[in-house]
N, C-alpha and C positions, 0 to 999 in steps of 0.2 A: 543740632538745634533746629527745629520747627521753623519752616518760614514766615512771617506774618503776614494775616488774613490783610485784604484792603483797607476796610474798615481801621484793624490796630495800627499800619502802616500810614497811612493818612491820618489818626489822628495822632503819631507820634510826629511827622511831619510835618503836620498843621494844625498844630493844637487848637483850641480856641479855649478860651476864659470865660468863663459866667457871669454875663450882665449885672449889676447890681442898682443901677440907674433907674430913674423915672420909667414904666412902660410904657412905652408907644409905638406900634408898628416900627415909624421912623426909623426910632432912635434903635433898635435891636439893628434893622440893615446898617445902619452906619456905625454902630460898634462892631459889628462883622467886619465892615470895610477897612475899617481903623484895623482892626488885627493884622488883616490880609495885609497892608501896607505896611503895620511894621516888620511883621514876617519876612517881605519881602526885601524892604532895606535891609533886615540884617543878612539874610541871604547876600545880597549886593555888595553891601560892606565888606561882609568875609573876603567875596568872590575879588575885592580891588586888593585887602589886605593883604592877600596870597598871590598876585599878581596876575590872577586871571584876568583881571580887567583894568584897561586905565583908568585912570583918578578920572576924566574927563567922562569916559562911557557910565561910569558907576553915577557918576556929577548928572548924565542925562537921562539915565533912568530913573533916578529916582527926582529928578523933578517931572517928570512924565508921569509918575507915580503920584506926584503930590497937585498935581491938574486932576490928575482922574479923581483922588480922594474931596477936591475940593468941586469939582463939578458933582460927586455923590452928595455931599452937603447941600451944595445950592437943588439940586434935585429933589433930594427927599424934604425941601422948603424946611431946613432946621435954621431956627433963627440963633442969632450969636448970644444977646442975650434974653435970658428967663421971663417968663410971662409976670408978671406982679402978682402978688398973692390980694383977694381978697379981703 
């Protein structure tokens, strides 16, 4: 069996989903980010499930993870809710 190329290997790895939202610069980086975040809990999860990691270290990475996704929010100035329609 052929090894896979970087490209096929990362995106089996890290998939990513197709926006279907509003466009705006923003909101594309912050659907990115969301991904990478949930990516990464489930990575994390696994990794406590299987006992690589304590409940506590899996506990602090992923709020370390959910600072970073929520300082991406407040960065990229996404307001919580919707602009009013016209």
């Amino acid at each position: 069996m052929d090894e896979p190329k970087g490209d096929e290997k990362n995106n089996f790895l890290y998939p990513r989903s197709r926006y279907y939202g509003q466009f705006k610069p923003e909101n594309l980086v912050f659907n990115a980010n969301l991904q990478e975040f949930a990516q990464k809990v489930g990575y994390i999860t696994n990794l406590e499930t299987n006992g690589k990691l304590s409940p506590d270290e899996a506990y602090k990475q992923i709020k370390a993870l959910w600072k970073q996704l929520k300082s991406s929010k407040k960065g990229l100035k996404i307001c919580d809710v919707p602009p009013e329609q016209p």
